[in-house]
Phi, psi and omega in degrees: 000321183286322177312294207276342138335303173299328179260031169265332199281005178090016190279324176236150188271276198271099194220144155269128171252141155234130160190146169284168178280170192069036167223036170080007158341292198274018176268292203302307198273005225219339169234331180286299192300321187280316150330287183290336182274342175300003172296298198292320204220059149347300174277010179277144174259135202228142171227126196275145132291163126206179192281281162284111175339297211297332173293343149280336155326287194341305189256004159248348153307323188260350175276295193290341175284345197272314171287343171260000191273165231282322181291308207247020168252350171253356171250341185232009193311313156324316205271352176224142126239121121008110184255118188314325203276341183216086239209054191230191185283320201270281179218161186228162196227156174219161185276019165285348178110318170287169194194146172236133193233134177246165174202177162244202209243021188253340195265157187255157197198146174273336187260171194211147208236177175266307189252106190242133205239099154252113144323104156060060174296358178255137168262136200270027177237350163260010196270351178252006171276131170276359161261321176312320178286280168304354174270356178259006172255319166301285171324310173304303188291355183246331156287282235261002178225066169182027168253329195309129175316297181261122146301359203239325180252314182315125181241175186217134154231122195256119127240152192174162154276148184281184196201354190198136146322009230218334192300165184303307208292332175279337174270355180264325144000287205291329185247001159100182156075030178255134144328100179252110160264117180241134186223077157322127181280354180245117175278142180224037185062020151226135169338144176226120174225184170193173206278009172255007163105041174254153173203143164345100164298002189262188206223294198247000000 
């Protein structure tokens, strides 16, 4: 949570999550974050990944039910509305100017976000296919890292478990300039820190 704070206050552009699953990813970058930031930044525009379109459904039914209910309409309810016209599972708008668009990452999309997310671009059942693999590093370099709205303000975030040396987080590793977290679920005595001055607490 404090990372993706960080690229809302503008301190990381560019951030990778390494975590396993089940420890509420995609809730926290995919529903929680998009949600909180509009209390503030109403007009940011956000586009989800995921390896399958329904698993970006997913978590965009639950980002937008999250925003309509009754808890989060009576404290913030004033500052946005949810615009009727353009109001679906793939994507919703607010008359603020913003929108949250889910795809899968295979699907090519025309639009362009302030904020691009790709969730678990990978299928871990496919991961030892080397075309497979390589059609999620081609959707990036040639789509999904040419959607940011702005070059100069536009962030990006991969979270997933890793799944190959070969996988998208290793090829941008490879081409640089990434926020790298890794939040082993086993600590395994090596130090983890980042530049925002966060570091591993375990010991043992």
């Amino acid at each position: 949570a404090e990372h993706l704070e960080a690229v809302t206050a503008g301190e990381i552009r560019n951030l990778i999550i390494n975590i396993p699953p089940g420890h509420m990813k995609s809730l926290t970058a995919c529903v929680f974050w998009p949600a909180w930031e509009w209390i503030t930044a109403p007009w940011i525009r956000w586009l989800f990944a995921s390896y399958r379109e329904q698993l970006a459904l997913r978590d965009s039914v639950k980002c937008r039910t999250l925003i309509a209910s009754p808890w989060y309409q009576a404290r913030w309810g004033r500052l946005f509305t949810l615009k009727d016209d353009q109001n679906e599972k793939r994507k919703f708008e607010n008359d603020k100017t913003g929108f949250r668009l889910a795809t899968g990452v295979s699907s090519a999309t025309g639009e362009r976000a302030q904020r691009v997310v790709l969730d678990d671009p990978h299928n871990i059942e496919e991961a030892e296919s080397d075309a497979e693999r390589e059609s999620v590093t081609r959707a990036w370099d040639f789509t999904f890292s040419q959607r940011g709205a702005d070059p100069r303000t536009s962030t990006a975030v991969v979270i997933m478990q890793r799944l190959h040396q070969a996988d998208l987080v290793g090829h941008l590793l490879e081409q640089g300039g990434w926020e790298h977290l890794k939040l082993p679920s086993e600590y395994d005595g090596v130090p983890i820190t980042t530049s925002i001055g966060w570091a591993d607490p375990r010991t043992q």
